[in-house]
Residue frames as a rotation matrix with the C-alpha (Angstrom) as fourth column:
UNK 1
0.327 0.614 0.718 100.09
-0.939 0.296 0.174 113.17
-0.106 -0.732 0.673 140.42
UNK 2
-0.511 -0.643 -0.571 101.69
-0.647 0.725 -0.238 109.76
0.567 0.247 -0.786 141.22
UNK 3
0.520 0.730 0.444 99.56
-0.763 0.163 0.625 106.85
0.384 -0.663 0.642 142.66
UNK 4
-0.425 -0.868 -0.257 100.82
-0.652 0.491 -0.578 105.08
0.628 -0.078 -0.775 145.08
UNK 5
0.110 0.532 -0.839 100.04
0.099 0.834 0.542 101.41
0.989 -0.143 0.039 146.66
UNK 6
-0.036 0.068 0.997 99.21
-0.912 -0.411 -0.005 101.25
0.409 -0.909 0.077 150.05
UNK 7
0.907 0.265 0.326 99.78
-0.326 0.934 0.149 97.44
-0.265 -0.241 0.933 149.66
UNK 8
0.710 -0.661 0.243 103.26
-0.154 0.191 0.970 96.05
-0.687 -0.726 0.034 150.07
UNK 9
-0.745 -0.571 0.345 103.28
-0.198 0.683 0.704 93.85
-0.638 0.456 -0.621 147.95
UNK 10
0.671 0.703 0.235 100.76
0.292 0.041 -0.955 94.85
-0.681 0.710 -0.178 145.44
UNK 11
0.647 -0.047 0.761 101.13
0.751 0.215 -0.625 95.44
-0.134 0.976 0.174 142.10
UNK 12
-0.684 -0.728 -0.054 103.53
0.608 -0.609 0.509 98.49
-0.404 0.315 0.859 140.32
UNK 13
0.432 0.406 0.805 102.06
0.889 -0.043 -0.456 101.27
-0.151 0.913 -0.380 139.12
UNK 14
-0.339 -0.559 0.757 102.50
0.923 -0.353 0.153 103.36
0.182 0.750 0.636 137.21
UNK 15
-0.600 0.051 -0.798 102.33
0.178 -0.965 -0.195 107.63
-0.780 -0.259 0.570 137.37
UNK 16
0.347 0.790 0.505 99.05
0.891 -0.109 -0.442 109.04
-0.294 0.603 -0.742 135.62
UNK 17
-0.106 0.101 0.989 98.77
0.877 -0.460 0.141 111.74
0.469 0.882 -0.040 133.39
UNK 18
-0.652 0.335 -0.680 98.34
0.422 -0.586 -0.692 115.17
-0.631 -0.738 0.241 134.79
UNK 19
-0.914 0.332 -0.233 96.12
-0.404 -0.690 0.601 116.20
0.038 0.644 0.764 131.80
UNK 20
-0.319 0.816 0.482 92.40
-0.929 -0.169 -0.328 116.17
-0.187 -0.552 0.813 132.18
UNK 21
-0.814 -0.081 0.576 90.76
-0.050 0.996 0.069 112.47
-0.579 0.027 -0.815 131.86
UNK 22
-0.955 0.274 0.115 88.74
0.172 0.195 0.965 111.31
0.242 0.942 -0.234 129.07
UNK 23
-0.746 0.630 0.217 85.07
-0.013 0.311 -0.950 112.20
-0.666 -0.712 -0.224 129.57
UNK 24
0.726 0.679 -0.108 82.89
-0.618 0.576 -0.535 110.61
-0.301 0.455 0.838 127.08
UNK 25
0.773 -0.034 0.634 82.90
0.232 0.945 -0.232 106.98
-0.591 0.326 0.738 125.42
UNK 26
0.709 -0.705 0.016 85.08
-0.004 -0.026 -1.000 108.51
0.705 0.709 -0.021 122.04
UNK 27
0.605 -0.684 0.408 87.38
-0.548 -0.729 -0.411 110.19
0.578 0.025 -0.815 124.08
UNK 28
0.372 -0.296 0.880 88.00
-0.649 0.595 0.474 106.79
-0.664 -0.748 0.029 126.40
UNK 29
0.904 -0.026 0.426 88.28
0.288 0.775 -0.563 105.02
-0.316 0.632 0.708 122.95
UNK 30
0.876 -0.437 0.202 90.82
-0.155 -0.654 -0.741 107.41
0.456 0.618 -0.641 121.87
UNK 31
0.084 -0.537 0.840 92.90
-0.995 -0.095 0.039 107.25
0.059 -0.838 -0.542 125.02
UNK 32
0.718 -0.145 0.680 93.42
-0.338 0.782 0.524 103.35
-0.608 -0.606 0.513 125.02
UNK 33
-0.115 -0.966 -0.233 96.43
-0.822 -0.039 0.568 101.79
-0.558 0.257 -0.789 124.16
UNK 34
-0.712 -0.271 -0.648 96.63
-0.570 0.762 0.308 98.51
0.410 0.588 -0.697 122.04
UNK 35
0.063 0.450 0.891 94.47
-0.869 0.464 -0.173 95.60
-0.491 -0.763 0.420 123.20
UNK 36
-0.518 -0.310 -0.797 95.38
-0.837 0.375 0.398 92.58
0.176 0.874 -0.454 121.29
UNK 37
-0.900 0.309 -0.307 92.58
0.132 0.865 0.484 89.98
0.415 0.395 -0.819 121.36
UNK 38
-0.575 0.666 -0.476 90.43
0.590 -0.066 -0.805 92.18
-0.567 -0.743 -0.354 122.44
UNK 39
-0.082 0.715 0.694 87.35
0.847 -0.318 0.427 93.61
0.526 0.623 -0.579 120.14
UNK 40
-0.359 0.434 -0.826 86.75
0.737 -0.411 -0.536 97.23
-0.572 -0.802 -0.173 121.55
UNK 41
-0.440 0.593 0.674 83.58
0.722 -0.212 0.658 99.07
0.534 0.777 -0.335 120.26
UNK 42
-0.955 0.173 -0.239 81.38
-0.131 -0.974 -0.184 101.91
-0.265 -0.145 0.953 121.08
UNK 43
-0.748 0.569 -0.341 77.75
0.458 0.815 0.356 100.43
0.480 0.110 -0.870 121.28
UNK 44
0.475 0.873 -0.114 74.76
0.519 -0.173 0.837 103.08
0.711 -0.457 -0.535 122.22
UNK 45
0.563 -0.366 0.741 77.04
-0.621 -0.779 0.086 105.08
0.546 -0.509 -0.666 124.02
UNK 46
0.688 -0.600 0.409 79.01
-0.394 0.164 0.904 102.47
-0.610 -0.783 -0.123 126.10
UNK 47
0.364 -0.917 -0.162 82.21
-0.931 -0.359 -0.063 101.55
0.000 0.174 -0.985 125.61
UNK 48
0.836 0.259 0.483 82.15
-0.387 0.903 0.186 97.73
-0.388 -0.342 0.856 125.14
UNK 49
-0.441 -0.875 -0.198 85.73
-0.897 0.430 0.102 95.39
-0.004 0.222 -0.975 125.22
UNK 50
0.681 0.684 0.262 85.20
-0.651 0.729 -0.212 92.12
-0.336 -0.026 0.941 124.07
UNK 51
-0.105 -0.489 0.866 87.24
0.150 0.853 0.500 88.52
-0.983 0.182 -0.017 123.24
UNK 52
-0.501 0.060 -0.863 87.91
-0.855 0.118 0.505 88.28
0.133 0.991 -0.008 119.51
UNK 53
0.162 0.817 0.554 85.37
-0.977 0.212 -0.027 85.95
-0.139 -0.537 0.832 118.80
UNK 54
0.355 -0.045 0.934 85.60
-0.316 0.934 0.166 81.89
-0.880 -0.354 0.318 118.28
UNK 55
-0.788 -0.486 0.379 87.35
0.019 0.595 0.803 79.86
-0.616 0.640 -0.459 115.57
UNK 56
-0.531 0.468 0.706 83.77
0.835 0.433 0.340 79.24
-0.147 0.770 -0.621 113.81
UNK 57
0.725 0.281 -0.629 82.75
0.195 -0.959 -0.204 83.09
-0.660 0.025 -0.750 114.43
UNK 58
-0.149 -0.621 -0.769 86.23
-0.835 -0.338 0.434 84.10
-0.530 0.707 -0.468 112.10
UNK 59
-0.917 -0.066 0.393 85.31
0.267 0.630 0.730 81.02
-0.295 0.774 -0.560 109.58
UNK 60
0.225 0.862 0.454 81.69
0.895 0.002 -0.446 82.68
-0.385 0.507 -0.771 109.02
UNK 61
0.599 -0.225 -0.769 83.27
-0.323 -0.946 0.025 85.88
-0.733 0.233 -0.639 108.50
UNK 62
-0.345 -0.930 0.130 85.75
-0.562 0.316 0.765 84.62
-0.752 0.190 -0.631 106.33
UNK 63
-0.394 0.285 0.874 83.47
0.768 0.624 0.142 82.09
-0.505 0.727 -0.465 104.31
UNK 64
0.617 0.779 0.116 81.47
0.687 -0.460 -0.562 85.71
-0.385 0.426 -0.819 103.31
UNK 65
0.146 -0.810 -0.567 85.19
-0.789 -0.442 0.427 87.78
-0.597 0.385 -0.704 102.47
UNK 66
-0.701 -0.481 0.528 85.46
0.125 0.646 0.753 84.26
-0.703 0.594 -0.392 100.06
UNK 67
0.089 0.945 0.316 81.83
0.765 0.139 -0.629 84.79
-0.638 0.297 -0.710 98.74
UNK 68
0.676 -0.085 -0.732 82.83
-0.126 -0.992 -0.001 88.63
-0.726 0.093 -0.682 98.06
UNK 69
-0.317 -0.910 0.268 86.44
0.436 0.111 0.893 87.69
-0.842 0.400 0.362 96.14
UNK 70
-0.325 0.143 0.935 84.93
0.942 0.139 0.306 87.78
-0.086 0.980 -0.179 92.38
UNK 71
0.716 0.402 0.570 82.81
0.514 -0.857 -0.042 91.21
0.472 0.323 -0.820 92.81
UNK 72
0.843 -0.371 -0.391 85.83
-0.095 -0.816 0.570 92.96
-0.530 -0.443 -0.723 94.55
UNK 73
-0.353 -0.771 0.530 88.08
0.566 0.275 0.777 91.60
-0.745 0.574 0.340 91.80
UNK 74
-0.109 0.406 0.907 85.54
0.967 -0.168 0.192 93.11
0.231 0.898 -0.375 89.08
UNK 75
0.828 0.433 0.356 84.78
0.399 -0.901 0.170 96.17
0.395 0.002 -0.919 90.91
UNK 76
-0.344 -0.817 0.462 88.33
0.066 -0.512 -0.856 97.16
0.937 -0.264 0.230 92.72
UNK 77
0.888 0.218 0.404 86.67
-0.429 0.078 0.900 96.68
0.165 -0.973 0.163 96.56
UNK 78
-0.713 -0.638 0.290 88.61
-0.564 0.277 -0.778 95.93
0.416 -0.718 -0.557 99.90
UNK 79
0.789 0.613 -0.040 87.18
-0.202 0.320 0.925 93.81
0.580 -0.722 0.377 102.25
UNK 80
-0.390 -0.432 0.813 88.20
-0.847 -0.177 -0.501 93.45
0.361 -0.884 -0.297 106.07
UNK 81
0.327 0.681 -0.655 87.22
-0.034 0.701 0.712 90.48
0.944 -0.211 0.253 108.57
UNK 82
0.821 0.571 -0.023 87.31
0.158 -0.188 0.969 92.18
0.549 -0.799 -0.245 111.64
UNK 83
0.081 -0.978 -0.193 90.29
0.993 0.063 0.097 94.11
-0.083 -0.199 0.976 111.17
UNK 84
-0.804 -0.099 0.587 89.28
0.232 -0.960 0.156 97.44
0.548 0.262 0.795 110.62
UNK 85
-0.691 0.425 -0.584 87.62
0.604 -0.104 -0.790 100.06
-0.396 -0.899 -0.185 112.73
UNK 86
-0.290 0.709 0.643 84.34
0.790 -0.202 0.579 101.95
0.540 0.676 -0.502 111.22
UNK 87
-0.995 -0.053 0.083 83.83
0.045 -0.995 -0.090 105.64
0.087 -0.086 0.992 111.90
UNK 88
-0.268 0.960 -0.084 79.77
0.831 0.186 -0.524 106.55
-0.487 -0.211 -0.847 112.35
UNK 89
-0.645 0.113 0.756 78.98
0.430 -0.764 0.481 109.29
0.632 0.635 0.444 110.20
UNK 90
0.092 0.545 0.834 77.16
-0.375 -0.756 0.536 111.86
0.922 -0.362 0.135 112.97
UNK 91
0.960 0.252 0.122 77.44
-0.175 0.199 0.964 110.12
0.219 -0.947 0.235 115.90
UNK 92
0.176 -0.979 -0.102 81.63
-0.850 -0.099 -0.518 109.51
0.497 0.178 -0.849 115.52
UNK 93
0.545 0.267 0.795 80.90
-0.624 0.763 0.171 106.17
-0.560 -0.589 0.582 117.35
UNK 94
-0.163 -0.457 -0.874 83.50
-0.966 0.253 0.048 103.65
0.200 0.853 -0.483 116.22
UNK 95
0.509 0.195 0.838 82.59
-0.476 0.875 0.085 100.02
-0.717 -0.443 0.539 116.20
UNK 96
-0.644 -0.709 0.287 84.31
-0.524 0.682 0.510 96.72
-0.558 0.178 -0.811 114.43
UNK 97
0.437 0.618 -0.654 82.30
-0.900 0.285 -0.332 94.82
-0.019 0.733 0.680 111.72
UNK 98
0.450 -0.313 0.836 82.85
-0.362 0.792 0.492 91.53
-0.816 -0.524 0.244 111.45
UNK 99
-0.431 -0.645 0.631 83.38
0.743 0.142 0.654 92.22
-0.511 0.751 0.418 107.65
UNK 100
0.127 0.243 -0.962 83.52
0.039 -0.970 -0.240 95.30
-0.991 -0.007 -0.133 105.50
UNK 101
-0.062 -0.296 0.953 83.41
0.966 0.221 0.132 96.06
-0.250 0.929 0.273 102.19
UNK 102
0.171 -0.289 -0.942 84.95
0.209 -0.924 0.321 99.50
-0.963 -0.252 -0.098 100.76
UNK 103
0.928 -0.266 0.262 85.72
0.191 -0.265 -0.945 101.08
0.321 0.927 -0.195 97.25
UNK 104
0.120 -0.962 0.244 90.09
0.667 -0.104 -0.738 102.13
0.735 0.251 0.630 97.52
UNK 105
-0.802 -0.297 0.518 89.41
0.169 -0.945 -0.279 105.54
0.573 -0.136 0.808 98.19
UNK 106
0.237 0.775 -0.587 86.71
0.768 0.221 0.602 104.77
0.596 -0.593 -0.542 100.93
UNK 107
0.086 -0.257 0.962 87.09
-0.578 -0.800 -0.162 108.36
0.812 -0.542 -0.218 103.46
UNK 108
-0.134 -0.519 -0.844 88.64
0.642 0.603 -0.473 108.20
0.755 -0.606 0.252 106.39
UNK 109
0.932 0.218 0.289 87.97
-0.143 -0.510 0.848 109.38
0.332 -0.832 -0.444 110.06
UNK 110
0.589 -0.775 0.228 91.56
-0.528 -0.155 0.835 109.90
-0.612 -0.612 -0.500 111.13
UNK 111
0.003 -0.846 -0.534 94.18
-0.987 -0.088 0.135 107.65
-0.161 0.526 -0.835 109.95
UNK 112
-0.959 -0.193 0.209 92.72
-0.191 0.981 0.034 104.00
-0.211 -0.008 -0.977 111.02
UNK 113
-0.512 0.858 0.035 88.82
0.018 0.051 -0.999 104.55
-0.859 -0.511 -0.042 110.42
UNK 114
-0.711 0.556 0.431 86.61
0.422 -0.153 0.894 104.35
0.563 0.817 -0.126 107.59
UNK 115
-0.721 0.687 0.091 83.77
-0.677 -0.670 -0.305 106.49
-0.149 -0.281 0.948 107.43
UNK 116
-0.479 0.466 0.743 80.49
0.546 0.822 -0.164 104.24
-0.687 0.327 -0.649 107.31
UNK 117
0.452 0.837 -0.309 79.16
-0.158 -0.266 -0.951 106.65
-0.878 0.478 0.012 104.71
UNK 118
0.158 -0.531 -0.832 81.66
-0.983 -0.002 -0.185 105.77
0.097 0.847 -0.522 101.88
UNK 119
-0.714 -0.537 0.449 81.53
-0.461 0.844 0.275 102.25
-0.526 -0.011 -0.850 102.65
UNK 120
-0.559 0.510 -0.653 79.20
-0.695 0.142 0.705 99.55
0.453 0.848 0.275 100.54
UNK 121
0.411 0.867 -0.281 78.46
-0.368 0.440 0.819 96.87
0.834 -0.233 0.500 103.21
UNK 122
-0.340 -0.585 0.736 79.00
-0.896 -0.037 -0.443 95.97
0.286 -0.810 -0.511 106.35
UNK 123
-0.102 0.277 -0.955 78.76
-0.065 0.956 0.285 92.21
0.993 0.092 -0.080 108.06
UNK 124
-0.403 -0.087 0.911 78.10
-0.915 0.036 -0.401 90.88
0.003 -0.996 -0.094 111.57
UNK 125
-0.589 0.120 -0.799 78.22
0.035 0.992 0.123 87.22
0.808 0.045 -0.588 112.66
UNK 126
0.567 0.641 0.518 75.91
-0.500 -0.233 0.834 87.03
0.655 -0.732 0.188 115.66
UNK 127
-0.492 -0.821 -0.289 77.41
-0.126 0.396 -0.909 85.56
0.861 -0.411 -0.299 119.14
UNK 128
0.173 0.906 -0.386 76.43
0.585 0.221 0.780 85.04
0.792 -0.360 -0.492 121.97
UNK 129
-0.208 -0.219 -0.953 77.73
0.893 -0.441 -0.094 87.33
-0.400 -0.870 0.288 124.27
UNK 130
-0.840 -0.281 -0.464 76.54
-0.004 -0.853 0.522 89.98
-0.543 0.440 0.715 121.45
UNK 131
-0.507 0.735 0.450 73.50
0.816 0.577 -0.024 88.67
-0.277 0.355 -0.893 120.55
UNK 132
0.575 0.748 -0.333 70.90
0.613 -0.663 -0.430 91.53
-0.542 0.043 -0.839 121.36
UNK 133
0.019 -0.354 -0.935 73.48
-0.512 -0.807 0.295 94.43
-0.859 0.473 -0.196 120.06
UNK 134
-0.908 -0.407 -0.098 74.09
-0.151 0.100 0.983 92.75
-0.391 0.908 -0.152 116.72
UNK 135
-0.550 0.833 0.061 70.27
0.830 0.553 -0.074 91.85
-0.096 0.010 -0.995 116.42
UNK 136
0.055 0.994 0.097 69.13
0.988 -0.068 0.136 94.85
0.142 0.088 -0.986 117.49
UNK 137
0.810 0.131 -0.572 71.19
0.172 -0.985 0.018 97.80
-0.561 -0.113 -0.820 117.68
UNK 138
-0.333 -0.738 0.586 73.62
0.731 0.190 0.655 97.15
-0.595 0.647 0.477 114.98
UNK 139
-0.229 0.550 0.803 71.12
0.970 0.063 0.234 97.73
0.078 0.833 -0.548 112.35
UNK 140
0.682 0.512 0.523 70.42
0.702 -0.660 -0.268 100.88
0.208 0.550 -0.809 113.31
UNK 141
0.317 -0.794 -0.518 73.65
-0.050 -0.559 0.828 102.21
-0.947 -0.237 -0.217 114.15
UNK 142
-0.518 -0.724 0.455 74.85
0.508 0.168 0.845 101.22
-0.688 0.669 0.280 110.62
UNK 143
-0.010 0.763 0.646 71.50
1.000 0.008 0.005 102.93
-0.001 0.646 -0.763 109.15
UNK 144
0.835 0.483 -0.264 72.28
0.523 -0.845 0.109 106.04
-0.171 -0.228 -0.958 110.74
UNK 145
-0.076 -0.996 -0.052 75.72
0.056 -0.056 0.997 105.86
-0.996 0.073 0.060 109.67
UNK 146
0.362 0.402 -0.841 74.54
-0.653 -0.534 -0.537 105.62
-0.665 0.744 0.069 106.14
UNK 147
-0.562 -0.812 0.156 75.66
-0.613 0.536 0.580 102.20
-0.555 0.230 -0.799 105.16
UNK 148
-0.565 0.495 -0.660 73.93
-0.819 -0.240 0.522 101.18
0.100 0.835 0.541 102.07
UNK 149
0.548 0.721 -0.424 73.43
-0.542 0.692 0.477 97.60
0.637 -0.032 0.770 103.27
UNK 150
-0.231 -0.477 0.848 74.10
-0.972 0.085 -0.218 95.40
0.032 -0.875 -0.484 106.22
UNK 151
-0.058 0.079 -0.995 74.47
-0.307 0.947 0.094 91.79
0.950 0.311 -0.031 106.20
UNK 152
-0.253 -0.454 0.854 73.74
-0.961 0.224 -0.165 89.85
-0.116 -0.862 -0.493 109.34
UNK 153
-0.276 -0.394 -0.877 74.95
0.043 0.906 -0.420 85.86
0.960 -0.154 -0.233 109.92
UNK 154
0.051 0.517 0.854 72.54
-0.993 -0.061 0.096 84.58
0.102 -0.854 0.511 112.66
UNK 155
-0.585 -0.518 -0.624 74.50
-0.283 0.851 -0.441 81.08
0.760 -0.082 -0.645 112.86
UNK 156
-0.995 0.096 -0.012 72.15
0.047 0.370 -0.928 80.95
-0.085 -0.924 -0.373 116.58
UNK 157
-0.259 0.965 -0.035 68.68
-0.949 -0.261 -0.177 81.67
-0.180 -0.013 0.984 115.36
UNK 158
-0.562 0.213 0.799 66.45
0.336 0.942 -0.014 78.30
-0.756 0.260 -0.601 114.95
UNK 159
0.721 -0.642 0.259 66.53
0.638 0.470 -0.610 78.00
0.270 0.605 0.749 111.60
UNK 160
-0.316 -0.882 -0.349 70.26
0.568 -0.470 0.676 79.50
-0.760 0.016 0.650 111.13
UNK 161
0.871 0.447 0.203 69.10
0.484 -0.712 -0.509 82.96
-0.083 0.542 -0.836 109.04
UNK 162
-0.919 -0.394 0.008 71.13
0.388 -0.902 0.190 85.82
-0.068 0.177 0.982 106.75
UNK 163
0.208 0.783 -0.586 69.40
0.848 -0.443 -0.291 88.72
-0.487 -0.436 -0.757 107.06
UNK 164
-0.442 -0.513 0.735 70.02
0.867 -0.455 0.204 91.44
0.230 0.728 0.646 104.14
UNK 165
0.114 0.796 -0.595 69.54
0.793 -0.433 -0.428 95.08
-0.598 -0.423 -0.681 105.16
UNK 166
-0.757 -0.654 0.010 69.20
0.628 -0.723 0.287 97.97
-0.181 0.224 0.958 102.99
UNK 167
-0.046 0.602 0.797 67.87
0.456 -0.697 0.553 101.20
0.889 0.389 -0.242 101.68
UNK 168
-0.591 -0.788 -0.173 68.91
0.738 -0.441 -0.511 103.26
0.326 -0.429 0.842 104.55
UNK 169
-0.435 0.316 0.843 66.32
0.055 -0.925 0.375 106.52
0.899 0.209 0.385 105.46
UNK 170
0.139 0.285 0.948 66.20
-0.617 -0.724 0.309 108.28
0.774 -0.628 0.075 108.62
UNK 171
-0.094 -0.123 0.988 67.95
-0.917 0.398 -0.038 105.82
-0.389 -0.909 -0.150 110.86
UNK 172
0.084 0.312 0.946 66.39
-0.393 0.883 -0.257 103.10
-0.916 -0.350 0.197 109.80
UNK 173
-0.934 -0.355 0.050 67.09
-0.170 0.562 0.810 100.01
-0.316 0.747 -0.585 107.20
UNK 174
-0.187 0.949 -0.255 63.79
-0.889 -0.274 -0.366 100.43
-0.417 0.159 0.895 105.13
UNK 175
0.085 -0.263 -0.961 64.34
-0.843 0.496 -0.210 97.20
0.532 0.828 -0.180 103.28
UNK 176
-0.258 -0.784 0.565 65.02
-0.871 0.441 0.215 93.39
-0.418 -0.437 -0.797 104.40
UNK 177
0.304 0.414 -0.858 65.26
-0.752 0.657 0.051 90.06
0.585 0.630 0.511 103.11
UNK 178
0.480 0.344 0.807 65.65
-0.875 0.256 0.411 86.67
-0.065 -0.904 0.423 104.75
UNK 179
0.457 0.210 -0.865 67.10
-0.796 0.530 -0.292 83.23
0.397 0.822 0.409 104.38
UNK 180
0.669 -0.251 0.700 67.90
-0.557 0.455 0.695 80.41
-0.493 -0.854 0.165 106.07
UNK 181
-0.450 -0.892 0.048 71.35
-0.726 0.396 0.563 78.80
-0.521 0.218 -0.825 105.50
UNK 182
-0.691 -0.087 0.717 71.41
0.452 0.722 0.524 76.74
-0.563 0.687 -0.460 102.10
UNK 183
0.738 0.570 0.361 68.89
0.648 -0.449 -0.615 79.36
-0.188 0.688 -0.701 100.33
UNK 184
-0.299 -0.232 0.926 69.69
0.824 -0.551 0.128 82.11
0.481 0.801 0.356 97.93
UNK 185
0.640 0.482 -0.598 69.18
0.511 -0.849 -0.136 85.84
-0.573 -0.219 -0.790 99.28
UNK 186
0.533 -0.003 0.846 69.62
0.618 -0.682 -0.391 89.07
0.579 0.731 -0.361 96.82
UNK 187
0.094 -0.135 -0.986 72.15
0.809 -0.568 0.154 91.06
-0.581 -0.812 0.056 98.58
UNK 188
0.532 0.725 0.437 71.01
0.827 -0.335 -0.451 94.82
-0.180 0.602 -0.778 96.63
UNK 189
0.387 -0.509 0.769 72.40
0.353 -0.688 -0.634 97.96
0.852 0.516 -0.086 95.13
UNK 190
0.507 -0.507 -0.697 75.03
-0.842 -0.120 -0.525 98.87
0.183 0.853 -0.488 95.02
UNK 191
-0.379 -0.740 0.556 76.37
-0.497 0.670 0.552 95.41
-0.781 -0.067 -0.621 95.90
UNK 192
0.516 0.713 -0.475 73.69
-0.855 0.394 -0.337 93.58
-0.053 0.580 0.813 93.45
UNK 193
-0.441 -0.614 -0.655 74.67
-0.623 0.734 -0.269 90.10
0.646 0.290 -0.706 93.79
UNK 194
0.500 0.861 -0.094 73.28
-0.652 0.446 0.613 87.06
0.570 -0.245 0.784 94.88
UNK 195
-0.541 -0.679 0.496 74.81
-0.827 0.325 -0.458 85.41
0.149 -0.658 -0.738 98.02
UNK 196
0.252 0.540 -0.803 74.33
-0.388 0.817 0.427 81.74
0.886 0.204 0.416 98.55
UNK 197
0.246 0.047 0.968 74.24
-0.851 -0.467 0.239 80.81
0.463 -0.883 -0.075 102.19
UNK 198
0.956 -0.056 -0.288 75.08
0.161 0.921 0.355 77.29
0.245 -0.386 0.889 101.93
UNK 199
0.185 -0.937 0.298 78.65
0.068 -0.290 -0.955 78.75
0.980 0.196 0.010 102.92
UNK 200
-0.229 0.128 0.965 77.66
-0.789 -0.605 -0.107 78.85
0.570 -0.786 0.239 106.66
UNK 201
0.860 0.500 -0.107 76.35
-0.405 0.794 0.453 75.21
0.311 -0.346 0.885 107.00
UNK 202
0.643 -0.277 -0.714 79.27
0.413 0.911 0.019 74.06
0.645 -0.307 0.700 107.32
UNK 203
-0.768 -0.581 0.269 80.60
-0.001 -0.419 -0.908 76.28
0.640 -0.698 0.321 110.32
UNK 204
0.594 0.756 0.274 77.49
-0.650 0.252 0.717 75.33
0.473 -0.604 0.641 112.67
């Protein structure tokens, strides 16, 4: 099957596939080609492409992969800042963390995915074009994925707030702790460390 413009001078295209078309969200994720500066997730079932996000969105991610350095030196962790793509554990939904943390031998969903059950924590800067999902349906996508604990960088809340989830069970993060930027918050097994948030003030 070859489509073909019926404008003159429109664009080129190109001859589709003759093999059946993608028909759920994975199977559209699967089927896209590169997208360079372009964020593309799996969100509640839709299929969401987004801008990589501002200069001070990759410097809060980035100030919390600097925070991390010492306990993934002691313990052998990876960490990611929104370079790696996260598998869902039951739901096969892949989405994009704004920062990950992994043991070496973290499983893998194919060849570019981590599973989120073998990972240790996952991060998310809030945005605004991403507000409500990172607020409010992160958390429990990453709970039902089995990610021990979920950091979220709310750089737009009045105060500016981290939010520490964990303890995982049945979906949901049973656990949380608070703190507005320039306090102390406990981030908890199996990361156990104490994350100081004055690392964010200055990316406001």
């Amino acid at each position: 099957m070859v489509a073909i413009s019926r404008k003159p001078h429109g664009p080129t295209l190109v001859p589709v596939s003759d093999g059946p078309l993608p028909s759920t969200p994975r199977e559209l994720f699967d089927s896209l080609p590169p997208l360079p500066g372009l964020r593309t997730e799996i969100i509640d079932g839709r299929l969401i492409v987004t801008p990589v996000g501002t200069p001070e969105h990759g410097r809060a991610a980035m100030r919390l992969f600097r925070a991390f350095i010492p306990l993934m030196d002691e313990r052998g962790w990876d960490g990611w800042t929104g370079n790696v793509d996260v598998c869902l554990d039951g739901s096969r939904e892949p989405v994009e963390p704004d920062f990950v943390l992994a043991p070496k031998d973290c499983p893998r969903w194919g060849e570019r995915e981590l599973l989120s059950s073998g990972l240790k924590l996952v991060a998310e800067v809030v945005s605004r074009g991403s507000a409500q999902d990172d607020r409010e349906k992160k958390p429990v996508m990453y709970a039902r994925g089995g990610v021990p604990v979920m950091v979220l960088v709310d750089p737009l809340a009045t105060p500016p707030t981290v939010t520490v989830y964990s303890e995982p069970k049945e979906g949901l993060y049973q656990m949380s702790a608070t703190a507005t930027f320039g306090r102390e918050v406990l981030v908890p097994h199996p990361i156990d460390f104490t994350l100081d948030t004055s690392v964010f003030e200055e990316v406001l």
